[in-house]
Structures are given as C-alpha cells and as structure tokens.
N, C-alpha and C positions, 0 to 999 in steps of 0.2 A: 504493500500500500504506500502511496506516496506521501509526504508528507510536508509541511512547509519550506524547510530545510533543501526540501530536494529539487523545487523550485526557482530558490533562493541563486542569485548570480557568485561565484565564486573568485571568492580574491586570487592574486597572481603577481607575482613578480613583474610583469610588464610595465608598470609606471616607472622601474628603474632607465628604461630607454631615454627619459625625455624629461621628468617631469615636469613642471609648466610651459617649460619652450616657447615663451612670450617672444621674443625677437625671433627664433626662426620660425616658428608658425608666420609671423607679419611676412619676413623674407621668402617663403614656400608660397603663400597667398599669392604673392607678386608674381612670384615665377609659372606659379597653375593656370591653365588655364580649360575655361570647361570645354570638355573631354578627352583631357590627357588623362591619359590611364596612369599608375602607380611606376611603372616602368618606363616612363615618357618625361616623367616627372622626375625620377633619378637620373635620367640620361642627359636633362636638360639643367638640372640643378650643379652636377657636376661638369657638364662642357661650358657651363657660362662661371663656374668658383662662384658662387650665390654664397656658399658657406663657405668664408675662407679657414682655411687652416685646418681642413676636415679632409681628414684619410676617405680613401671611396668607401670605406667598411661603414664607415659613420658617420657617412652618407644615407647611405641606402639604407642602415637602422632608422635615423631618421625622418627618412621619408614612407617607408614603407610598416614602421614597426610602431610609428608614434603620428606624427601627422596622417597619414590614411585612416586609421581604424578611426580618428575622431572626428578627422571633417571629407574624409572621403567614403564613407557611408550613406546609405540613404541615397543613392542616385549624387551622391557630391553633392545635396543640399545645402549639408554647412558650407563648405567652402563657397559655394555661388553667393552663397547669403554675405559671407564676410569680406569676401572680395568686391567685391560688390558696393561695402561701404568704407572698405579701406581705399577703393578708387576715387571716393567721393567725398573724402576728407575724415573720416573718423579715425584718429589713431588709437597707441596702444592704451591709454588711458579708458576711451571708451570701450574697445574692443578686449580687452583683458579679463572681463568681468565674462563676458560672453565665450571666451575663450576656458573659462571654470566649469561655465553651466557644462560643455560640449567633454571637458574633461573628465569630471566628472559622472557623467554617463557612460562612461565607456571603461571606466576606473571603479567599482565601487567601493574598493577600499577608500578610497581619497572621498567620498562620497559621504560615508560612515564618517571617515575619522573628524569630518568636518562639522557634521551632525554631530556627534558623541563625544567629541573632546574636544574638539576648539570653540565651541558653542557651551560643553557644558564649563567649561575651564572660563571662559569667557563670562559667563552668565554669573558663576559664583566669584567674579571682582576680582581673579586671578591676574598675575602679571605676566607669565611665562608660563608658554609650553616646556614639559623636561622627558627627559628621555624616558624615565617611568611613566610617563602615558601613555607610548607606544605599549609600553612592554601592558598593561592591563588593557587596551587597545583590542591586540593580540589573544590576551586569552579568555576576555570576551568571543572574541570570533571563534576562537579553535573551538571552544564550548558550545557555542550555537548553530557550529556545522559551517560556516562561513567561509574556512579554509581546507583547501582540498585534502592535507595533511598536514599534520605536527609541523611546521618547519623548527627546522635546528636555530639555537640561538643567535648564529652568522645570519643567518635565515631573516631572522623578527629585527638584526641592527642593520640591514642592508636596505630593506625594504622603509622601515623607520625613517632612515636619513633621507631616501629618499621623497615618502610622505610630505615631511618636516620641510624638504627643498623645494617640494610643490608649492606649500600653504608661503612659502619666501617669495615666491616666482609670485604669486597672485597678490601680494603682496598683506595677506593674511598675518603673518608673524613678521618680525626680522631675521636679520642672520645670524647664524649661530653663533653661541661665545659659552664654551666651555661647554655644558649640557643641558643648553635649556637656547630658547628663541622666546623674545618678547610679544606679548600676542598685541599686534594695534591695534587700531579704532578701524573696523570694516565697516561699510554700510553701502546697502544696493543704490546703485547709480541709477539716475532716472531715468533715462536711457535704452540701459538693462529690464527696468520691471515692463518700458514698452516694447523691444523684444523680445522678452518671455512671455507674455501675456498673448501676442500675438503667434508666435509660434507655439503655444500650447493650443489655442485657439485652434488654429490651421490646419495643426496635428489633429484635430477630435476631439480633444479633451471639452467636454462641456463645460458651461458657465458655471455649473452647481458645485462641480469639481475643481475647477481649475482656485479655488483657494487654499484646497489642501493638497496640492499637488507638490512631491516632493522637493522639486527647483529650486523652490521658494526655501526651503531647508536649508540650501547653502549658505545663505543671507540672514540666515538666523530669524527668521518670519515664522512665524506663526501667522494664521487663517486670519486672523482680525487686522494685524497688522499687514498682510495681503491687501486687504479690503483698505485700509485707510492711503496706502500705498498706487493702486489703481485709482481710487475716487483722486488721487493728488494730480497724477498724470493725465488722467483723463481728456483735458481738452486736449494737451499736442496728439493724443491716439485718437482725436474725434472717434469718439466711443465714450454712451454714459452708463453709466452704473446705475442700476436700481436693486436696493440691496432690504428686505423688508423680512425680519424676523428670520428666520434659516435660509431665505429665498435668494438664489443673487441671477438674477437676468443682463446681459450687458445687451446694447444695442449696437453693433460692430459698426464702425466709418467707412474699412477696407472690406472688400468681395475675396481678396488674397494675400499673398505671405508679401507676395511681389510689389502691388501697390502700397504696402505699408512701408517699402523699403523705397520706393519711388520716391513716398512724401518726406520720408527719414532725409535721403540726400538731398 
C-alpha cells in the first residue's frame, strides 16, 4: 500500500552542481535562445567563453545538470518567461527572487530547509543560521522518509554547505564566518508576488487555492499575508480581489502568462 512518504519528492545531492547561480543563470538566459536544445546551449556557451574561466567539464554540468532541469522544463517556459524580461530591462535584483521560486521547485530540499529552518530560525528572532540546523534538518528528513538513504556524515556537510551557499546566493543569509551565516531581513518583492500570482494562475491553480499555495512559503507568507500582499499589488496586475469570509474570487486583467509579461516590460 502506498503511502504518503512514497509520494513525497526525494532529496539528492544535485543542488551541489550550482547552487543559486545568480550570474550564470543571467549569463545562460542571454546566451539561450528558444529552441536551442541542452546540447546547443553547451556548444554555444563554450565557443562564445560566456563563462570564463570554466573547464568544458563545468561547463556542460552547468548547463545541462543545473540550468536545464530549472528553466529548461516545461516546454522552456521559465527560461522564455525570464529572458524575456531580462531583455527588457529587469535585472538581477528583480529576477533573483524568481530565480528561488524556479529553484526551489526542482530542489526540494532547499524548498524545506527554507520553510523549516530559515523561517523557523527567523521567526523565533534568531540571528544566524549554524551548522547544527542542517545537521537536525537532516534527521528530520531521514525520519520522515524524505531521503533516499542514510547519507554518511560527509554526506549531510557537503550537501549543508551547499544548502547554506544557496540561501547566500539568494541573498537569504550572509556568508559564512566560522559556522554559522547571519540570516537578513528577506521580504517578497513586489514584482515577485505579480509573477507568482500570475503564473500560478496560468498554471491552474484556482483563486481559492492559490493563497495557500506552497510559493508563497518561500517568503515566509502565510495565506492572510498572501491576501494583504495581492490586495497591495493589485492595481499594477489590473486584477481585483474580492476576498469575503473563506471566499477569494480574483477578477484576472490578463487572458495569459504572455500578456502579463507584455505589460511587465
């Protein structure tokens, strides 16, 4: 019989490839273009040095092992979507928050540890993340079936630091100094709640849903602060909220993901 566990997406090693990768996602965006395939995009990354000072080895890790799986998905969605508005003036300031959401779905550990320790370490007026949050992190997850196996000790400090280098990159914590990262002052850009909101939209996700939709978890929101979050943006999404005892109705401005991006640039 199955059970929730067996469902449930399983952590991995793989966030070690790249972690945030804020400048070379920006620099790959530039160089993509829609429908270069994975192997078009290495060959075209490496005969132009896009990434200087990078062996062809790692290279192709990360293009193929850390930018693909996040924004070449989906028909190249992300990437169309963020190229799109890095052509059109958005930089890494605005696109970095967007660049989490995308990371974090394809990552669930960084997903969790953001929810579960940087939010709750956050929440209880903490100053710094330390290296024993991973380490109960971890055995959380081993516990609740999350990780495919025991990892060995080297196992739980490799994946850690790299976690830890994520939440740096997105600009989540500082960097490191001895064993611990100062967590700073985050909060969803406005920006950010109208691209999420629109592409859960887009996605399917109903109005009634989309305030408890996990996303919004990154940012440290709760459902209510959803709601007072959307009603703020509201006019630049011409889109209004009517939000009446458990009920939330929006009234959409855009017919698609596309138009919303039209009026963005």
């Amino acid at each position: 019989m199955a059970t929730d566990t067996d469902t449930e997406p399983k952590y991995s090693t793989a966030l070690c490839k790249g972690q945030g990768m804020v400048p070379e996602t920006l620099t790959l965006l530039q160089e993509w273009e829609p429908g270069m395939s994975t192997p078009e995009l290495y060959k075209s990354v490496l005969e132009s040095g896009a990434i200087p000072k990078a062996t062809a080895g790692r290279v192709k890790d990360i293009v193929s092992r850390v930018f693909a799986p996040r924004y070449l998905a989906d028909d190249a969605r992300p990437a169309k979507r963020l190229k799109k508005l890095l052509e059109t003036g958005y930089g890494p300031d605005d696109l970095s928050q967007l660049f989490l959401i995308y990371c974090a779905r394809t990552y669930p550990e960084l997903r969790d540890f953001i929810v579960e320790i940087y939010w709750g370490r956050y929440a209880a007026g903490a100053e710094y993340l330390y290296r024993q949050d991973s380490d109960v992190f971890f055995r959380n997850a081993y516990e609740s079936g999350k990780l495919p196996n025991k990892w060995t000790d080297g196992s739980r400090a490799k994946i850690a630091r790299y976690l830890l280098g994520a939440l740096t990159d997105f600009k989540l914590v500082g960097p490191a100094v001895k064993d611990h990262r100062q967590i700073l002052s985050f909060g969803i850009r406005e920006f950010t709640t109208l691209y999420l909101v629109h592409d859960l939209h887009f996605a399917g996700v109903g109005d009634q849903s989309l305030l408890a939709h996990p996303d919004w978890q990154l940012f440290g929101l709760e459902p209510y602060d959803v709601l007072q979050e959307l009603r703020a943006v509201a006019g630049r999404g011409q889109f209004v909220v009517q939000h009446s005892g458990q009920i939330l109705r929006i009234a959409w401005g855009f017919n698609t993901m596309e138009e919303f991006l039209d009026a963005a640039a």
